[in-house]
C-alpha positions as CSV (number, residue, x, y, z in Angstrom):
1,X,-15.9,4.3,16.2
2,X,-13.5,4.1,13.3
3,X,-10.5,1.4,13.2
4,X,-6.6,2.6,13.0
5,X,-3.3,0.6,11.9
6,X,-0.4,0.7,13.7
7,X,2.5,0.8,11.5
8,X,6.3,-0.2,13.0
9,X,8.6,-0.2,10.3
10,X,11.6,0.4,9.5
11,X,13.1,4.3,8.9
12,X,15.3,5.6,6.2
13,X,18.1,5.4,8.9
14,X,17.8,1.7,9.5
15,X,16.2,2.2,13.0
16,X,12.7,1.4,13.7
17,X,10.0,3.7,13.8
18,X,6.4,3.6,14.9
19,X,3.1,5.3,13.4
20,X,-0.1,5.4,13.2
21,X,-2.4,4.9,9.7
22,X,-5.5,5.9,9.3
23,X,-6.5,5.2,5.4
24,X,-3.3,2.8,3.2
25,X,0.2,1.8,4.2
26,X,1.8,0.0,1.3
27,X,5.2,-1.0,0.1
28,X,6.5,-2.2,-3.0
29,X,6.3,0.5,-6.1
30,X,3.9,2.2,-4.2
31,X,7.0,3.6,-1.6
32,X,9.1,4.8,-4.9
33,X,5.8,6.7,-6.1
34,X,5.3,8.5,-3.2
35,X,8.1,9.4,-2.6
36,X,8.6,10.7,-6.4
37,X,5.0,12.5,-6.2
38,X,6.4,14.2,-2.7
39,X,8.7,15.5,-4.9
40,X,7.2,17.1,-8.0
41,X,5.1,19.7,-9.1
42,X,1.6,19.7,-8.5
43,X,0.6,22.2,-10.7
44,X,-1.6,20.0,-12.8
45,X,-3.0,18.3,-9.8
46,X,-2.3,15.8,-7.0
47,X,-4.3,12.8,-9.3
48,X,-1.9,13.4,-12.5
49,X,1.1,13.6,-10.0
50,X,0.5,10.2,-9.1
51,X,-0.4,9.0,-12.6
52,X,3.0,10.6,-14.0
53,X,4.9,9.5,-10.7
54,X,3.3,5.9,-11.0
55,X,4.6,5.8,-15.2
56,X,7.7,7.6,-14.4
57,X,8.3,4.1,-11.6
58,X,6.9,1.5,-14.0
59,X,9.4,2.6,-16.4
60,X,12.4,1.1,-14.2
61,X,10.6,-0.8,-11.7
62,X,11.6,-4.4,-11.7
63,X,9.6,-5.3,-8.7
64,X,10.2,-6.7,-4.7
65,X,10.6,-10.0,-3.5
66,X,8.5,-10.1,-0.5
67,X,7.5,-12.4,2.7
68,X,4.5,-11.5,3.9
69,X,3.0,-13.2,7.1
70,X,-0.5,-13.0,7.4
71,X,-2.2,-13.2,11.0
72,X,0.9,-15.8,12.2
73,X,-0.7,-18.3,9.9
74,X,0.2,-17.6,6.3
75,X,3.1,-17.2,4.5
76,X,3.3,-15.8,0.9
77,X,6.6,-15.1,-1.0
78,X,6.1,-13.5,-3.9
79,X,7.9,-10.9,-6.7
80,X,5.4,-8.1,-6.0
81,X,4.9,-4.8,-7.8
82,X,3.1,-3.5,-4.9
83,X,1.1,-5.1,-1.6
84,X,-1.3,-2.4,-0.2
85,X,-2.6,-2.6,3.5
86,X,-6.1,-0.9,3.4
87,X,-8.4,0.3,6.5
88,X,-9.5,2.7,3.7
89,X,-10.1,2.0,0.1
90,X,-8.3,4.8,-1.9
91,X,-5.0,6.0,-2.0
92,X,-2.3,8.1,-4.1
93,X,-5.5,10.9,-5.5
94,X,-8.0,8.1,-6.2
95,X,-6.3,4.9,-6.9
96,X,-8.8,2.6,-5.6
97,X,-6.5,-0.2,-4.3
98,X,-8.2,-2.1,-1.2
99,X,-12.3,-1.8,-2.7
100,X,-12.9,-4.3,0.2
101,X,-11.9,-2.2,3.1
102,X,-14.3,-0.8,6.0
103,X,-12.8,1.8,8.5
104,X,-14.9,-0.1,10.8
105,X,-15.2,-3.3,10.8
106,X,-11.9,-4.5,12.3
107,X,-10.5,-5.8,9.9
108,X,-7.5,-4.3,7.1
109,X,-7.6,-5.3,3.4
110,X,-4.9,-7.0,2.1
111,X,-4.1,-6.3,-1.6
112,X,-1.3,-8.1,-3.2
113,X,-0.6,-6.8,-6.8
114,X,2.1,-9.5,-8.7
115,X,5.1,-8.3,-10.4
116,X,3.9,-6.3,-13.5
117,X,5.8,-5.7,-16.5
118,X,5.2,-2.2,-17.4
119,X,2.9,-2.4,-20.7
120,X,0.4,-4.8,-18.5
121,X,0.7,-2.3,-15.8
122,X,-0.2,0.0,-18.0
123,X,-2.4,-1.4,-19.7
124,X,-4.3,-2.4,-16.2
125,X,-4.1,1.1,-14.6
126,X,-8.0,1.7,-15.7
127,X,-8.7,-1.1,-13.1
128,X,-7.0,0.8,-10.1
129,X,-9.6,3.8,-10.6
130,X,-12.4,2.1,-11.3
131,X,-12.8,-0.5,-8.2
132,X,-12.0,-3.5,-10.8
133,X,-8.6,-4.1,-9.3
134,X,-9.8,-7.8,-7.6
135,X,-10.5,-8.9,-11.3
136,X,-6.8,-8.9,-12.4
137,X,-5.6,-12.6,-12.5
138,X,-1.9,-10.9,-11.0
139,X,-4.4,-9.3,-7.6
140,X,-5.3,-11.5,-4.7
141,X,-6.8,-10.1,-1.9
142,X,-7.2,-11.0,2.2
143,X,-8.5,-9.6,5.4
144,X,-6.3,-9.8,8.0
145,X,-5.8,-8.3,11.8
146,X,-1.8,-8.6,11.0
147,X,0.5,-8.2,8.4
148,X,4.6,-8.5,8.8
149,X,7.0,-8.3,5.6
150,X,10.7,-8.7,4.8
151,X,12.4,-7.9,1.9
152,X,16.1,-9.0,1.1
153,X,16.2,-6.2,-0.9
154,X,15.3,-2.7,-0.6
155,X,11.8,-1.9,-0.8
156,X,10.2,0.9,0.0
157,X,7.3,2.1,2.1
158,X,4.2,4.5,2.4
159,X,1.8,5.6,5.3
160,X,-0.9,7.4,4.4
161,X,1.0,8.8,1.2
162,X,4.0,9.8,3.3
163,X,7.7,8.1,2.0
164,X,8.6,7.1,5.5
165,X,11.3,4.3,5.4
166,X,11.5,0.4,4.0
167,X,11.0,-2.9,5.1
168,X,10.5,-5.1,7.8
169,X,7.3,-3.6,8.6
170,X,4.9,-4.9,11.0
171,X,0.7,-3.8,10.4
172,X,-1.7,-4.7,12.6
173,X,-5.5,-2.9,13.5
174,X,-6.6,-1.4,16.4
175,X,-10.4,-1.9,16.2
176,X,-12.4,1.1,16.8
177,X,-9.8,3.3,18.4
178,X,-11.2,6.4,17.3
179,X,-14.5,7.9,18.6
180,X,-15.9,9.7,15.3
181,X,-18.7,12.1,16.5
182,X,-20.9,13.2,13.8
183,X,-23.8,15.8,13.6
């Protein structure tokens, strides 16, 4: 049995929406480079689509303010370049963004990413391909049954790579919701 997010958020049209996540919903800069990879060329590859999407963002990305509520208990309010909600670990062709997750284990990984000017985000991509993303001093990370955020401002969301809609959202797990028969 494999674990499964559900997702409400809020839609491109202001109303709110409901889905389900299998792998990484996350919000933040993450929502703007979806939704620019959705829209280019792929002839060099999905990875270097989200490598040129994710430089393309930096380049005018000046970050969310976000309220995040973890599990009723915890409040954080941070400028964030992006906050990725993991019941996988990889996202966007092999950005390895929540190395702590388990599909099965019942619990999501919760990784916050601090605003990022773009030469440090740059300079730090290496670590978000090669599982050292927890050893950035701008990184925390949490595991949590429930996530809600807010945003004054627009900020954008992504559900399994798809550019669905913005905040509020609302994450929480289903614990082994899907039976996974294997050979």
């Amino acid at each position: 049995f494999i674990d499964l997010m559900k997702v409400r958020y809020t839609a491109m049209d202001g109303q709110s929406a409901l889905r389900y996540s299998i792998n990484v919903t996350s919000f933040g800069m993450g929502g703007a480079v979806a939704a620019r990879a959705n829209r280019s060329s792929k002839i060099f590859g999905g990875k270097a689509a989200f490598i040129i999407a994710t430089l393309q963002t930096a380049l005018t990305f000046s970050g969310n303010v976000v309220t995040l509520t973890l599990d009723d208990s915890q409040t954080i309010e941070a400028r964030v370049t992006n906050v990725a909600v993991g019941n996988g670990q990889y996202h966007g062709a092999g950005m390895w963004v929540c190395p702590g997750a388990a599909i099965d284990d019942g619990i999501l990984n919760l990784t916050i990413i601090r605003y990022l000017p773009v030469w440090e985000l740059v300079r730090s991509l290496p670590l978000l391909y090669n599982g050292g993303i927890y050893r950035h001093p701008r990184v925390e990370s949490y595991g949590v049954k429930r996530v809600v955020a807010h945003s004054a401002g627009p900020t954008l969301i992504e559900i399994d790579g798809e550019p669905l809609g913005r905040l509020p959202i609302e994450i929480s797990v289903l614990p082994g919701a899907i039976r996974v028969l294997l050979p």
